[in-house]
C-alpha positions as CSV (number, residue, x, y, z in Angstrom):
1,X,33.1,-2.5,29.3
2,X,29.8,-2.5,31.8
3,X,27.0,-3.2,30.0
4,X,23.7,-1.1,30.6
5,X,22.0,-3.9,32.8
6,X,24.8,-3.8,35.2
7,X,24.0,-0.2,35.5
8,X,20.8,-0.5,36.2
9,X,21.5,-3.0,38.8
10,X,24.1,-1.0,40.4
11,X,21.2,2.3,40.9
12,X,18.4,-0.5,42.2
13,X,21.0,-1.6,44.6
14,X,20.7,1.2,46.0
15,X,17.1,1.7,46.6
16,X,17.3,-1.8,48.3
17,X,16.5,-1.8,51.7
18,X,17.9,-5.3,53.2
19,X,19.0,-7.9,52.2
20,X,15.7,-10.2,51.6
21,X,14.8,-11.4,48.5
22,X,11.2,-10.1,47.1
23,X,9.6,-13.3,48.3
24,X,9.3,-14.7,52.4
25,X,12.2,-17.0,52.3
26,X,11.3,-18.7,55.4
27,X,8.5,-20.0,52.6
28,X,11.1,-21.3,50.3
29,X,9.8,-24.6,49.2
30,X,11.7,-25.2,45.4
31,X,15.7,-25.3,44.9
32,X,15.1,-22.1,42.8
33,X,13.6,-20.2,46.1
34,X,16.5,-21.8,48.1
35,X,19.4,-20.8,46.1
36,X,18.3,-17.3,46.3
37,X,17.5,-17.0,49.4
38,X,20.7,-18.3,50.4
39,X,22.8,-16.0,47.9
40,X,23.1,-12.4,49.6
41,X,23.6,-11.3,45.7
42,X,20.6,-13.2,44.2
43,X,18.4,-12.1,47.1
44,X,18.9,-8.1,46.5
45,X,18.9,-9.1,42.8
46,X,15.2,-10.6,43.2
47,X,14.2,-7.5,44.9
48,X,15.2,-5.4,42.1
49,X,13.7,-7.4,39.5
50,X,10.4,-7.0,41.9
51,X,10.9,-3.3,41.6
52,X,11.6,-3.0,38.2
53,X,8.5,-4.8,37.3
54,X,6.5,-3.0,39.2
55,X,7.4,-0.2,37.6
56,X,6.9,-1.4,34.4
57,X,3.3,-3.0,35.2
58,X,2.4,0.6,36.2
59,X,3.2,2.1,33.1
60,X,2.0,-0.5,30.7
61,X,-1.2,-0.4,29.1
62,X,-2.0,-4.0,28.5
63,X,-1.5,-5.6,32.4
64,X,-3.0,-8.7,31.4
65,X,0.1,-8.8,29.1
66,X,2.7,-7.6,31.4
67,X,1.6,-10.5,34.0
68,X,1.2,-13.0,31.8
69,X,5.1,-12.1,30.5
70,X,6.7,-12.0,34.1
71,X,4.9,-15.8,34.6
72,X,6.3,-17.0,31.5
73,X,9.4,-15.8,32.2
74,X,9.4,-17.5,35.8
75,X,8.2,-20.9,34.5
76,X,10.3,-20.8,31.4
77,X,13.5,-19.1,32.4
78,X,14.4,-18.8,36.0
79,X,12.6,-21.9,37.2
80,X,14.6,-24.3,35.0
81,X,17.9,-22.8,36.6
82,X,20.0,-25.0,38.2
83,X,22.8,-23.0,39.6
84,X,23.7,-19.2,40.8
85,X,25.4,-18.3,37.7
86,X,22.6,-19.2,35.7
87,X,20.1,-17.3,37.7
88,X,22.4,-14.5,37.9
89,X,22.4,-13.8,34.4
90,X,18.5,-14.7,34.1
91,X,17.4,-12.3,36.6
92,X,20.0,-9.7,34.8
93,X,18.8,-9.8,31.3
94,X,14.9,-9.8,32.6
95,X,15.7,-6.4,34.6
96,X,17.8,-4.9,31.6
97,X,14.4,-6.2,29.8
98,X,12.0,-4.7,31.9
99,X,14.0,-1.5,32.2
100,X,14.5,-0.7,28.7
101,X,11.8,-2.2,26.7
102,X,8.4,0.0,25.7
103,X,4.9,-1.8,25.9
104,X,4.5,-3.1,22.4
105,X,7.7,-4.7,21.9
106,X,8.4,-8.5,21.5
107,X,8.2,-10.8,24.5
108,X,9.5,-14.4,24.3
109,X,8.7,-16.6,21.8
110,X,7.0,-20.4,21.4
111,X,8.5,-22.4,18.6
112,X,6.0,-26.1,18.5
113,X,6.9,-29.0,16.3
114,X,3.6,-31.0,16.0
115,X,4.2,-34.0,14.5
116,X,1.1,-35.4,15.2
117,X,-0.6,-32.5,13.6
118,X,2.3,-31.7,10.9
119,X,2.2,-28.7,11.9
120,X,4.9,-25.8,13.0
121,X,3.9,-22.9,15.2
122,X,5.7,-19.8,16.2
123,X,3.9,-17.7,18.6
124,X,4.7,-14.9,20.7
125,X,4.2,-16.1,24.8
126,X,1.4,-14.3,25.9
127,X,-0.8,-15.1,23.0
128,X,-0.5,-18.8,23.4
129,X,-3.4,-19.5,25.5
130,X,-5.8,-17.1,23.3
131,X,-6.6,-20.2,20.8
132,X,-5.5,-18.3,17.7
133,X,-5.1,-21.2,16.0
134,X,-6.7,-24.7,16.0
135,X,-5.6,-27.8,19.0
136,X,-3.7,-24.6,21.3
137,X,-4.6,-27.0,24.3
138,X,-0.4,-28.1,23.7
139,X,1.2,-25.2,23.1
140,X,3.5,-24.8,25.6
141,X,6.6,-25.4,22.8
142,X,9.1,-26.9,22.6
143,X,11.9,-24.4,22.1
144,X,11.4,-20.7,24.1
145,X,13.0,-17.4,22.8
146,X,14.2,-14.4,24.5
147,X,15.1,-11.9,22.2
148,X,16.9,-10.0,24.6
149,X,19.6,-13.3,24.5
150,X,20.7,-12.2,20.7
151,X,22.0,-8.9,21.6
152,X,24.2,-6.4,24.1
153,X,24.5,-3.8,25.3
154,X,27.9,-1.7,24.9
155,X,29.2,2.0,24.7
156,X,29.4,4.0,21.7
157,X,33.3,4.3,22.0
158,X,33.7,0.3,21.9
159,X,30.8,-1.0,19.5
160,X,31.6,-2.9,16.6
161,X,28.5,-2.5,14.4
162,X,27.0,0.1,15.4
163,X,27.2,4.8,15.2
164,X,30.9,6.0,17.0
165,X,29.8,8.1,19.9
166,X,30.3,8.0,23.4
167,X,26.6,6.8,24.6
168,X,25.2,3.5,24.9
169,X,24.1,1.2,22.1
170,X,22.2,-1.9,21.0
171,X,24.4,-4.4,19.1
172,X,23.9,-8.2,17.8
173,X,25.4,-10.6,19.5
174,X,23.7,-13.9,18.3
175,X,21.6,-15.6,16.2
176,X,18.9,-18.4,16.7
177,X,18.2,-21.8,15.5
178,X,15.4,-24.3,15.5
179,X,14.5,-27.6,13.1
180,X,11.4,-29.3,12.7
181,X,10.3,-32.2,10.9
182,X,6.9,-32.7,9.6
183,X,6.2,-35.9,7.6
184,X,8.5,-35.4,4.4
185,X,9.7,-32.1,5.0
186,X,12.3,-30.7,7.2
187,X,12.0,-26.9,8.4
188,X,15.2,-24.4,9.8
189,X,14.2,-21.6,11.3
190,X,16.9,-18.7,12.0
191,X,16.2,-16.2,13.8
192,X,18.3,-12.7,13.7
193,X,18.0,-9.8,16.3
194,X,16.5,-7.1,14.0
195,X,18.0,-4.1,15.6
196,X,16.1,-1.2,14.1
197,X,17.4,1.5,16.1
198,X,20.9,0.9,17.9
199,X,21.1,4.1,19.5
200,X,19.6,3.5,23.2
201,X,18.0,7.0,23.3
202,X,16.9,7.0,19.5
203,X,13.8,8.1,17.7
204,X,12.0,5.3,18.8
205,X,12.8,6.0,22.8
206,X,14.7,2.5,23.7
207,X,16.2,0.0,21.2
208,X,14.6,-3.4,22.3
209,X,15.1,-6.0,20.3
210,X,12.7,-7.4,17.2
211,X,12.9,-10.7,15.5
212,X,13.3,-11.7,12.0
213,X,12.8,-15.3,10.8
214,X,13.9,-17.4,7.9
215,X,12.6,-20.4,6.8
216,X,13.7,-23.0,4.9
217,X,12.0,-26.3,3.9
218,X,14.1,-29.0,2.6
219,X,17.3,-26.9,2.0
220,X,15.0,-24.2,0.1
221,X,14.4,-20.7,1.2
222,X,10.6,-20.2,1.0
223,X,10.6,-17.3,4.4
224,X,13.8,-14.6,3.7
225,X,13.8,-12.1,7.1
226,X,10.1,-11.9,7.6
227,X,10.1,-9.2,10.6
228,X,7.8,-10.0,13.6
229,X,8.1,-6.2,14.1
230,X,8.6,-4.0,11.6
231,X,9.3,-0.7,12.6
232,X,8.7,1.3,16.0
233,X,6.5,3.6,13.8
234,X,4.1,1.5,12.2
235,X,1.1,-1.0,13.7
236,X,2.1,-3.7,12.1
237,X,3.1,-6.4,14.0
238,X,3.0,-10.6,13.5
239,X,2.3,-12.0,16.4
240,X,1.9,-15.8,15.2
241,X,3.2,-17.9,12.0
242,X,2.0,-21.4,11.5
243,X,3.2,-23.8,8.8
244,X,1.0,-26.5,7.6
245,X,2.0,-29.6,6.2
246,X,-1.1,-30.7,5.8
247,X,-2.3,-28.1,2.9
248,X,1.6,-26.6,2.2
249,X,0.1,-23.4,3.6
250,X,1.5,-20.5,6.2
251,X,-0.6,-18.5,8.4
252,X,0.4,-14.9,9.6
253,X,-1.4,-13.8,12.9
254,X,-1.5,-10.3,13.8
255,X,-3.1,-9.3,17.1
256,X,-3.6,-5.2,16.8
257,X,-5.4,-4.8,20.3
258,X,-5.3,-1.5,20.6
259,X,-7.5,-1.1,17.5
260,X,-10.0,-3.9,18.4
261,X,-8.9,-5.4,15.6
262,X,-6.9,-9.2,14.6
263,X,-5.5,-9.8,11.3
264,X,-5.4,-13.6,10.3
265,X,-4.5,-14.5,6.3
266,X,-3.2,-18.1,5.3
267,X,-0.5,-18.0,1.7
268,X,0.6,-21.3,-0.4
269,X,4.4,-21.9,0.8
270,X,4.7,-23.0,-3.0
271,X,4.1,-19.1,-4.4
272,X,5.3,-16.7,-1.4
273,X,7.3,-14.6,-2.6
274,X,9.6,-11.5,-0.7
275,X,7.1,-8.8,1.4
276,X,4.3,-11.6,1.1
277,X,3.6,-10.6,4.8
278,X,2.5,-7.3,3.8
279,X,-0.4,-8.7,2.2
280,X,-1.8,-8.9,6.0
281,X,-2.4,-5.9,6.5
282,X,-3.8,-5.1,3.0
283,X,-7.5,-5.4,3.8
284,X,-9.3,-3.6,6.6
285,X,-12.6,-5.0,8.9
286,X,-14.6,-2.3,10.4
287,X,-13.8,-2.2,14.2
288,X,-16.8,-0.7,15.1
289,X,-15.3,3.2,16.1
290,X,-15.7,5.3,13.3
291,X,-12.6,7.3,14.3
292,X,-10.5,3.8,14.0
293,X,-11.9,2.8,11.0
294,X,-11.2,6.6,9.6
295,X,-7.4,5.8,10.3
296,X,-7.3,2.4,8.7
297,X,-9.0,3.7,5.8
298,X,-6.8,6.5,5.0
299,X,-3.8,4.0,5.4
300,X,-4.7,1.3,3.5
301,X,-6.4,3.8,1.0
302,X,-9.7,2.1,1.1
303,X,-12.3,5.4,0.0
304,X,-15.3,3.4,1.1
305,X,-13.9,2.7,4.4
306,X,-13.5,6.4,4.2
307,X,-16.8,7.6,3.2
308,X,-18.9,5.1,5.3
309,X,-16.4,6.3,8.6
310,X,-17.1,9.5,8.0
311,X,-20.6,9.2,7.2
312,X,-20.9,7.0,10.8
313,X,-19.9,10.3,13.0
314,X,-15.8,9.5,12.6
315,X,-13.8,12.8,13.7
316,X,-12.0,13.8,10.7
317,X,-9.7,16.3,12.9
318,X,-8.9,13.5,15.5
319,X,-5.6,14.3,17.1
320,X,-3.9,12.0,19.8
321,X,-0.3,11.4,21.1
322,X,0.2,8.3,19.1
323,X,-1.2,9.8,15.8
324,X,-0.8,13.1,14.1
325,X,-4.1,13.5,12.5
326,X,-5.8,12.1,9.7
327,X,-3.3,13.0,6.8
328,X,-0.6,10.8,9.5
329,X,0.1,7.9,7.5
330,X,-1.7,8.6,4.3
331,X,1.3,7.4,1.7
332,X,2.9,4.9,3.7
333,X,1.9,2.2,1.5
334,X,4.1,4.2,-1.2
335,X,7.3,1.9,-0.9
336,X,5.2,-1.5,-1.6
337,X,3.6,0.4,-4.9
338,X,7.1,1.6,-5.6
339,X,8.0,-2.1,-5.5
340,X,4.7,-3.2,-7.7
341,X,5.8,-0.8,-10.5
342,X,2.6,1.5,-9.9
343,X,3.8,4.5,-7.8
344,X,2.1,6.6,-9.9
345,X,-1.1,5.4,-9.6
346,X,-0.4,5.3,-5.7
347,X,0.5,8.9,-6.1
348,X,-3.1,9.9,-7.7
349,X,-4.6,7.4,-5.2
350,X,-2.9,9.8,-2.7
351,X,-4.1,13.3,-4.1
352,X,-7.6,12.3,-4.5
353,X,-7.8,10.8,-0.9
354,X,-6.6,14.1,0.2
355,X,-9.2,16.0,-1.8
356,X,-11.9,14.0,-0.4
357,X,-10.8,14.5,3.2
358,X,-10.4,18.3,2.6
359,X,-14.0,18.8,1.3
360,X,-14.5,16.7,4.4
361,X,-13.3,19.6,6.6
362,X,-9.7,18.2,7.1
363,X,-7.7,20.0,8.3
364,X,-3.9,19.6,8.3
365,X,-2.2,22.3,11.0
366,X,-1.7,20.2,13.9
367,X,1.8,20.1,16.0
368,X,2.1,17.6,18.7
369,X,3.8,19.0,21.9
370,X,7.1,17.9,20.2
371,X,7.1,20.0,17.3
372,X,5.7,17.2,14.9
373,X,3.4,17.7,12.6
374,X,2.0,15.2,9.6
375,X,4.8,15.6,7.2
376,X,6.7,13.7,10.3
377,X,4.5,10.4,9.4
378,X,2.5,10.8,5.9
379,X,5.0,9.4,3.9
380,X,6.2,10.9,0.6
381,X,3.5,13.1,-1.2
382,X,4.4,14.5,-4.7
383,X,4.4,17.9,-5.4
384,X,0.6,19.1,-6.0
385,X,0.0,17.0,-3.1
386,X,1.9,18.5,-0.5
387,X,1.8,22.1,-1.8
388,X,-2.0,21.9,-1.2
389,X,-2.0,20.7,2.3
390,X,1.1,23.3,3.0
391,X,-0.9,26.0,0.8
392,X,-4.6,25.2,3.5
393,X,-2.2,24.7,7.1
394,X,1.5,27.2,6.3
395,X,0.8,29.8,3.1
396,X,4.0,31.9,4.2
397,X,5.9,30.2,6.4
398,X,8.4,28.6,4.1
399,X,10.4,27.5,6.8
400,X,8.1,24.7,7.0
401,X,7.8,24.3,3.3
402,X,11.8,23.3,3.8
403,X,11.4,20.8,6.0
404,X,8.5,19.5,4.4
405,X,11.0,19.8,0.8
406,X,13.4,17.9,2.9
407,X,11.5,14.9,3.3
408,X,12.3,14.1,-0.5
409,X,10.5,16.9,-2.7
410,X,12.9,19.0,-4.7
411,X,10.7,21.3,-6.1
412,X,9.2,22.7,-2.6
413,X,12.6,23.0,-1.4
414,X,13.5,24.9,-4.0
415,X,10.5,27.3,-3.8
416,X,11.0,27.4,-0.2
417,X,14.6,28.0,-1.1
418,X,13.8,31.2,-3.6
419,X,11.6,32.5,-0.7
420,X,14.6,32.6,1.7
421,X,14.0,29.7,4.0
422,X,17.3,29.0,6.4
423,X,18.9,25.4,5.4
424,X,20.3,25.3,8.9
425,X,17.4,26.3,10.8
426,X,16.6,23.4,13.2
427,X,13.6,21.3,12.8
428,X,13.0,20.9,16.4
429,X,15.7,20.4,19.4
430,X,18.8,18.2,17.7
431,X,16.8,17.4,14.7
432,X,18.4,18.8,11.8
433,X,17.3,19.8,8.3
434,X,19.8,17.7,6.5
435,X,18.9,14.7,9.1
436,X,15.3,15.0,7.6
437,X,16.7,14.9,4.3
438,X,19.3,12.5,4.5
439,X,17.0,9.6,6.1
440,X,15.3,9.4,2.9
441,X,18.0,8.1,0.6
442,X,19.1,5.9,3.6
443,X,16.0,4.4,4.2
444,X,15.6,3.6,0.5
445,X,19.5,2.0,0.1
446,X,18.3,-1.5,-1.1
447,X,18.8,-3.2,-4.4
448,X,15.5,-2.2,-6.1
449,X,14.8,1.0,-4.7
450,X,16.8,3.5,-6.7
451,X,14.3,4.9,-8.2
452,X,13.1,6.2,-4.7
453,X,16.9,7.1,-3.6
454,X,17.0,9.4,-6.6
455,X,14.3,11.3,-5.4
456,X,15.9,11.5,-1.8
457,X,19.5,12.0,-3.2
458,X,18.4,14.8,-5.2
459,X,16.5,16.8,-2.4
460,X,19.8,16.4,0.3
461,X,22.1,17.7,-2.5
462,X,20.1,20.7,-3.0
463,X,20.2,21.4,0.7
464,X,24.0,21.0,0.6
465,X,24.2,23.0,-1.9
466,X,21.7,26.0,-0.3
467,X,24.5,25.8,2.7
468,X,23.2,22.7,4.9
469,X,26.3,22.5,7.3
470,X,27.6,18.4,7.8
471,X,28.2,17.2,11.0
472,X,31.8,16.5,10.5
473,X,32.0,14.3,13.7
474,X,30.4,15.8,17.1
475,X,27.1,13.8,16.8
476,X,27.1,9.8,16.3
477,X,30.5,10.0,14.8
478,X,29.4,12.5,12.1
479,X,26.9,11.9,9.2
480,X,29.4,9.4,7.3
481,X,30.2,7.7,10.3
482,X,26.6,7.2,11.2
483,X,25.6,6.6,7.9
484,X,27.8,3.3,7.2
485,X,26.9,2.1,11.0
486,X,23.3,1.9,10.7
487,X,22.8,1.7,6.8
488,X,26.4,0.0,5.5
489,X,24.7,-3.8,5.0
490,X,22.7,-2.2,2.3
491,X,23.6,-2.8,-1.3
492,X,23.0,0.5,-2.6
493,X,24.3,3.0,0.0
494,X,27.3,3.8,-1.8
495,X,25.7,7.0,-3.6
496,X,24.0,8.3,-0.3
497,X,28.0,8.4,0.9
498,X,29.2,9.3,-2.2
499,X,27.1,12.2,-1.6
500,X,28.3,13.4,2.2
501,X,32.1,12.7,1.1
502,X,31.3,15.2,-1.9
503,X,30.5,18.2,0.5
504,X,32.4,16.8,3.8
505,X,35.9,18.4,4.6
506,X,39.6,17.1,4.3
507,X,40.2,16.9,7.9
508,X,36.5,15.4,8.3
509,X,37.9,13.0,5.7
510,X,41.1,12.1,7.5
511,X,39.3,11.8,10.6
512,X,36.5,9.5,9.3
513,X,39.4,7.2,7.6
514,X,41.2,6.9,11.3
515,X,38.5,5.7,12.9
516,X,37.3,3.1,10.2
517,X,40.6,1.7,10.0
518,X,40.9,1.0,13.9
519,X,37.3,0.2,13.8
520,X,38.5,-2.7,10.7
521,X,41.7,-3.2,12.7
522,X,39.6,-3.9,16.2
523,X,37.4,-6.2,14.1
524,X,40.2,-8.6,12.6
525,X,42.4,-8.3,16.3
526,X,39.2,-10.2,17.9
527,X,38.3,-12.3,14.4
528,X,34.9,-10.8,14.2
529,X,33.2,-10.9,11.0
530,X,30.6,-8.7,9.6
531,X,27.9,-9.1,7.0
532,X,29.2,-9.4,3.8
533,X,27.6,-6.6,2.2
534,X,29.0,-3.6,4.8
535,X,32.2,-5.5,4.7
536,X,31.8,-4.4,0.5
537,X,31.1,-1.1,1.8
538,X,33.4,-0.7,4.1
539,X,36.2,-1.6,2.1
540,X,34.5,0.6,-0.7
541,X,34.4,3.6,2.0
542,X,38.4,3.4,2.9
543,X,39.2,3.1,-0.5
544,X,37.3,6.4,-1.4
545,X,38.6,8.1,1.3
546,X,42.0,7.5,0.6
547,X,41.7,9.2,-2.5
């Protein structure tokens, strides 16, 4: 099984002219220099790494960042190698790095024990000389992370955790440890690839890597999967954590650049509890562009921010390729108030923000060049909500009140439904109704979040129901298939598959049962474990589909 970097090697090779390495080798002055200068392989392998990043320094918008990366990684990570094999696979992993990664994913990682300071500091590479924090003039750690080290790439018809289909994929192939101890208290950090989005060529373009981190302080669990990224969609991103001794305090860090704009809050380790980190991002500083400060209002549902933006010359009909217009992100904060027991005061929140923008002159018809519009990226709206922004931007075409329905809003799909709106009409190139509708009771699958599912669950049936055809197995492996790969670790996906096995066929069935049993099979023949939770599932899953 060739793994994607190898491929990417293989088509550089051929764009090599030579046999040189990047570098004049009749300079070659450290052991590093000379064992690659002297390895016909490592030479042309240096030259492609030289054109790969040039490539990617082209295309990336923060240079300072893309240099400051490719140093680190030559002081940190090649330099240190010793031998050809290790500089092989150093130079093969930064090219499969390079090559796949988009601009605002995570680089490596500093982990510091200061023991003279009793503190512990996690910060991404390139922020490290910024003095973020307090005494930065040591912080070039102890410990150094590559996130691209935790996983692999494989192809669809041979990976073991993640959708069957004949393509490449992203899967985990590691974990990450570090210990610290600070006076009294001894820390573990484990880090876990957080692999949002296995398929290469998914929604969110390439599959790179995130992190998540536990932590745990004298055998307790005080940090449970904190994500350094959270999702390719949102601008949310932690950049630096620092634990204090001193005070029994964390610090989160966020660095959002492209909004002119950090993010810097400090919590008691004795009272943090789960999604404590989202508390970061829950007030907003003006950045001094009234457009900016438009978005981060409507997000964080701050009216003032609002009003004072738009009274400042803000462009309330704003449209760019990274947002979707001002109703883009305007109930996203729905799933924390769903958690705080108070979605229905989120949900007024919601209507009266999109009163105020529409007596604004808001205006919500805009389509990106990809067919997206702002139901793609607002969030769930309830009913009077999204009827009045479908009512101002589509009054007859009820083929977008569907989709929009299909997002998780059972009564315009049913009016959309009555008005003769096709349930297999696609959204957009490959993007199906039924995959709008079914991401919504996937993405809410934890313990906790029924109440959300329900909503989802209920819109997808009715679509079923209105004729939505399955995919039985020509895309991913079919919906069941690609529902337990990407989703099966979550406690509460049963009824989403309940749901698909309900309305799939017998031979879809018989099909789906083959392939988990050799995938289960394949799995015990090279004693690979999987989480506990999809193993429930999955033994849930072949039991149902047995019957």
């Amino acid at each position: 099984m060739k793994q994607i970097a190898w491929i990417i090697l293989g088509w550089l090779f051929l764009l090599t002219s030579g046999h040189a390495a990047s570098f004049d080798c009749g300079k070659a002055a450290t052991k590093v220099e000379k064992i690659v200068c002297g390895d016909d392989y490592l030479s042309k392998t240096d030259e492609s790494l030289n054109a790969t990043f040039r490539h990617y320094f082209e295309r990336s918008e923060d240079k300072r960042r893309a240099k400051n990366e490719q140093n680190e990684w030559l002081k940190s990570v090649r330099n240190i190698c010793q031998d050809k094999d290790c500089l092989g696979e150093a130079y093969q992993k930064q090219i499969s790095y390079l090559s796949t990664t988009q601009n605002e994913t995570t680089g490596l990682y500093l982990f510091r024990c200061d023991k003279n300071n009793s503190q512990l500091t996690i910060i991404e590479s390139v922020l490290a000389d910024e003095h973020i924090f307090s005494n930065p003039e040591d912080m070039a750690g102890d410990s150094i992370l590559n996130p691209y080290d935790l996983i692999k790439y494989v192809q669809g018809a041979d990976c073991s955790s993640c959708a069957f289909d004949d393509d490449t994929y992203v899967e985990t192939l590691r974990n990450s440890h570090y210990q610290c101890s600070l006076k009294s208290a001894t820390y573990k950090i484990d880090v876990y690839p957080n692999v949002f989005n296995s398929h290469v060529n998914g929604r969110c373009g390439a599959a790179p890597p995130t992190l998540a981190i536990s932590i745990t302080r004298n055998g307790k669990l005080i940090v449970n999967k904190l994500p350094l990224i959270r999702d390719c969609m949102v601008d949310q991103v932690i950049d630096a954590i620092r634990l204090d001794e001193n005070n029994g305090s964390i610090k989160l860090y966020s660095n959002l650049k492209e909004h002119n704009l950090h993010k810097e809050k400090t919590f008691s380790i004795a009272s943090i509890r789960d999604g404590f980190d989202s508390a970061l991002f829950d007030d907003t500083k003006s950045s001094g562009n009234p457009t900016l400060d438009l978005q981060h209002g409507v997000e964080s549902h701050d009216f003032d921010l609002v009003s004072r933006s738009l009274d400042n010359g803000a462009d309330i009909n704003f449209h760019e390729e990274s947002s979707l217009g001002v109703f883009c992100n305007i109930a996203t904060g729905r799933s924390k108030a769903v958690d705080e027991n108070r979605a229905a005061e989120f949900d007024q929140e919601t209507d009266k923000l999109v009163d105020l923008l529409i007596s604004r002159g808001a205006s919500p018809k805009f389509t990106s060049p990809y067919g997206r519009t702002f139901v793609d990226c607002s969030g769930y709206l309830p009913t009077r909500t999204l009827r009045k922004l479908l009512v101002l931007g589509w009054p007859n075409d009820y083929d977008f009140w569907m989709y929009a329905g299909a997002q998780g809003n059972s009564d315009i799909l049913k009016e959309a439904i009555e008005h003769g709106a096709d349930p297999n009409k696609p959204v957009r190139e490959n993007v199906r109704l039924l995959d709008v509708a079914i991401s919504t009771p996937r993405g809410y699958s934890q313990k906790g979040q029924e109440a959300v599912q329900k909503i989802g669950l209920e819109a997808m049936e009715i679509l079923l129901k209105a004729g939505a055809k399955l995919d039985d197995g020509t895309r991913f492996g079919g919906d069941i298939l690609h529902t337990f790969s990407d989703f099966g670790e979550r406690q509460n996906i049963q009824p989403v598959l309940e749901l698909l096995i309900k309305y799939s066929s017998p031979d879809a069935r018989k099909n789906i049962l083959n392939s988990l049993n050799r995938f289960k099979s394949n799995m015990a023949a090279n004693h690979q474990a999987i989480d506990q939770d999809k193993q429930n599932n999955l033994d849930w899953l072949l039991n149902r589909l047995s019957q």
